[in-house]
C-alpha positions as CSV (number, residue, x, y, z in Angstrom):
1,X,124.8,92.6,108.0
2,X,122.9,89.2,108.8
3,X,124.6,86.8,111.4
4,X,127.7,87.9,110.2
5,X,127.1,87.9,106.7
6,X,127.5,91.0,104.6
7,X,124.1,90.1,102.7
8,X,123.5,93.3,100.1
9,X,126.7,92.0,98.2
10,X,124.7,88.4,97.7
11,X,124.4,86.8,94.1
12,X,120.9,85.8,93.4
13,X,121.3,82.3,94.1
14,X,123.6,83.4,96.8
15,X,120.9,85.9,98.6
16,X,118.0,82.5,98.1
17,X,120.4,80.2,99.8
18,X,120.9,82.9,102.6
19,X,117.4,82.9,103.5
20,X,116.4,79.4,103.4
21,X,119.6,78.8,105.9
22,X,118.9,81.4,108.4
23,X,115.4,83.2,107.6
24,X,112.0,82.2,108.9
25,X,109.3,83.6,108.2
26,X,105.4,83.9,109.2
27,X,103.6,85.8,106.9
28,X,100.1,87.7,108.1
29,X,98.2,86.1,104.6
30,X,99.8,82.3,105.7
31,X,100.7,81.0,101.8
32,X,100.1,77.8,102.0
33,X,100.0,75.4,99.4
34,X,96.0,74.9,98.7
35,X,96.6,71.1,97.8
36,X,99.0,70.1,100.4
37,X,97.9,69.1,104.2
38,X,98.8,70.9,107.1
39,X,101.8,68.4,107.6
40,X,102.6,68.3,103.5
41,X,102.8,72.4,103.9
42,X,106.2,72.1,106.7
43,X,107.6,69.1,105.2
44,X,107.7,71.4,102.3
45,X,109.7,74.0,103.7
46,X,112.3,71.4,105.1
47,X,112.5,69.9,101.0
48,X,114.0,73.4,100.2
49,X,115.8,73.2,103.4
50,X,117.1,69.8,103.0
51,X,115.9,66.6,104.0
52,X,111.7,66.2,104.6
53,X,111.2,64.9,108.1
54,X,107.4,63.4,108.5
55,X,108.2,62.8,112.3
56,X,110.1,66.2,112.9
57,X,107.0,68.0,111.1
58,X,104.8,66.4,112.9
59,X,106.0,67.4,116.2
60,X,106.6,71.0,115.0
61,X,103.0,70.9,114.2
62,X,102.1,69.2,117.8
63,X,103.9,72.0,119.6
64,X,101.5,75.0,118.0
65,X,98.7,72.4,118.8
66,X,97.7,70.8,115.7
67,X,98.4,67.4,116.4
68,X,94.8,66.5,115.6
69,X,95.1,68.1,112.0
70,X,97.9,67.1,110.4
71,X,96.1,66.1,107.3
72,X,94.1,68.8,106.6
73,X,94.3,70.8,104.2
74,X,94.3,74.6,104.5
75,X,91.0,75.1,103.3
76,X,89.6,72.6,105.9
77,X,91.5,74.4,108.4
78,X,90.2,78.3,110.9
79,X,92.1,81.0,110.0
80,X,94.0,80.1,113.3
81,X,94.9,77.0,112.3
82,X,96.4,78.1,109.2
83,X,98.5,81.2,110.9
84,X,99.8,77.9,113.1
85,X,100.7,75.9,110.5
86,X,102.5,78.3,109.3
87,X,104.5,79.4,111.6
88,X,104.9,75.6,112.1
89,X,106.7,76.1,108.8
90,X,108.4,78.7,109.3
91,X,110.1,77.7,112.5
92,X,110.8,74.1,111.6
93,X,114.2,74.5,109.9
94,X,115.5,76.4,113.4
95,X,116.3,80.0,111.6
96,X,118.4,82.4,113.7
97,X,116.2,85.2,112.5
98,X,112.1,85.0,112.7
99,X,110.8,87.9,110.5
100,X,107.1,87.4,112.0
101,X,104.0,89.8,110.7
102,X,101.2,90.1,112.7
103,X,102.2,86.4,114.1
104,X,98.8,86.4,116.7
105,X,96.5,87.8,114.7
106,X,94.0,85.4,113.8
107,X,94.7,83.4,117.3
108,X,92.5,82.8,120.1
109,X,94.1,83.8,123.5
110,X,94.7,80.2,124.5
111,X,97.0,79.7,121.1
112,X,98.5,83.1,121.2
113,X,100.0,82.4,124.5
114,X,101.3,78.6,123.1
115,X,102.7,80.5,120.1
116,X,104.2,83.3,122.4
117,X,106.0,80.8,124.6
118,X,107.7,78.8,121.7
119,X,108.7,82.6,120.5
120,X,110.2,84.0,124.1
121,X,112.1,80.0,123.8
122,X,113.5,80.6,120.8
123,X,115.0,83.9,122.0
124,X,116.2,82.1,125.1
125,X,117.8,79.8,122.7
126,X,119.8,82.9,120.9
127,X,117.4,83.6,118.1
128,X,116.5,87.0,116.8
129,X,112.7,87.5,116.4
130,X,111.4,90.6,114.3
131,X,107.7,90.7,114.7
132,X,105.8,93.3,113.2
133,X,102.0,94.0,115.2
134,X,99.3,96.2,116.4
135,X,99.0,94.0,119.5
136,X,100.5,96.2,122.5
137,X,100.7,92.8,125.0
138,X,102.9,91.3,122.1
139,X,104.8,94.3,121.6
140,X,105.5,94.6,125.6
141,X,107.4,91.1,125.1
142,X,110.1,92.7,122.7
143,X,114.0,93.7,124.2
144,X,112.9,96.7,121.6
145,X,110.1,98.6,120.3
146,X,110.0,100.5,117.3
147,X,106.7,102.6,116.6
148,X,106.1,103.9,113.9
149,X,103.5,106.2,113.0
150,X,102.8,107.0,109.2
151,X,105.6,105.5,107.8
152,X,108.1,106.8,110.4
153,X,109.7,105.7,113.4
154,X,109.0,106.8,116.6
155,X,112.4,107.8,118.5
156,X,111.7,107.6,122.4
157,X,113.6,109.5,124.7
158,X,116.7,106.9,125.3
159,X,117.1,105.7,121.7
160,X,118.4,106.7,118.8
161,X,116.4,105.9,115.4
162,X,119.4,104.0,113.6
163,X,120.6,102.6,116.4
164,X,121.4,98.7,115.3
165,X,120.0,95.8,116.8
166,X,121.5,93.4,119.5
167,X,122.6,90.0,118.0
168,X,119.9,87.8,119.8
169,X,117.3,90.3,120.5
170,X,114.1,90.2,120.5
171,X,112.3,93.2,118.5
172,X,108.4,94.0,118.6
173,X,107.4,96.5,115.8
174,X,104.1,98.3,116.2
175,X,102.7,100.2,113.7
């Protein structure tokens, strides 16, 4: 069950629409399009989405910092720079669930704590954030933690390992 939706019952189709409506996501490889700029890249996520915004990708870009390389294209870009524009992408349709993996990574402390802030507002805001990392200050930030060690969760003392997940929580996974 996703925002109300009973989502392993899903068509095909039904399961792709689902996910571009309500799933973001920020992957720890990036997947950008080689041959599209930094801007081209989130402008393509709002074509599947619906309607391409230059001046709404643009300032989605802006806010993660890259205001100064919005024509760029991945290959011209640091490995920080491409983890930005991606999450760029991946937050600029306003999903109610984030599925971020390892979301800091490549980032420099500076950038980590600009994506960081536009995470802990979008959880202000009511959205769910499920970010998987190794990074114990990120984890800290999480309503939840899950551990897991080889494979497994980690069950603390107050929590139970299938216990669900608060609509509009916050979760930090480390592994």
């Amino acid at each position: 069950m996703i925002n109300g939706m009973q989502v392993t019952g899903l068509s095909g189709r039904e399961l792709t629409r689902f996910r571009r409506d309500v799933i973001g996501l920020v992957f720890q490889q990036f997947h950008l399009v080689p041959y599209l700029t930094a801007l081209e890249n989130v402008m393509l996520a709002q074509y599947f989405h619906s309607v391409a915004d230059e001046n709404e990708a643009r300032e989605a870009l802006e806010r993660v910092g890259l205001g100064e390389r919005l024509r760029h294209l991945p290959a011209q870009l640091s490995g920080g720079e491409q983890q930005r524009v991606c999450i760029a992408r991946a937050l600029i349709n306003g999903p109610r669930l984030l599925l971020a993996d390892e979301p800091t990574g490549n980032l420099d402390e500076h950038n980590e704590q600009l994506v960081l802030a536009r995470f802990r507002d979008l959880h202000r805001q009511g959205h769910t954030l499920v970010v998987v990392t190794h990074d114990a200050t990120v984890a800290a930030l999480g309503d939840r933690t899950l551990q897991l060690s080889h494979g497994r969760a980690v069950v603390g003392e107050s929590e139970e390992a299938d216990a669900p997940l608060r609509e509009a929580s916050s979760l930090a996974v480390a592994t």
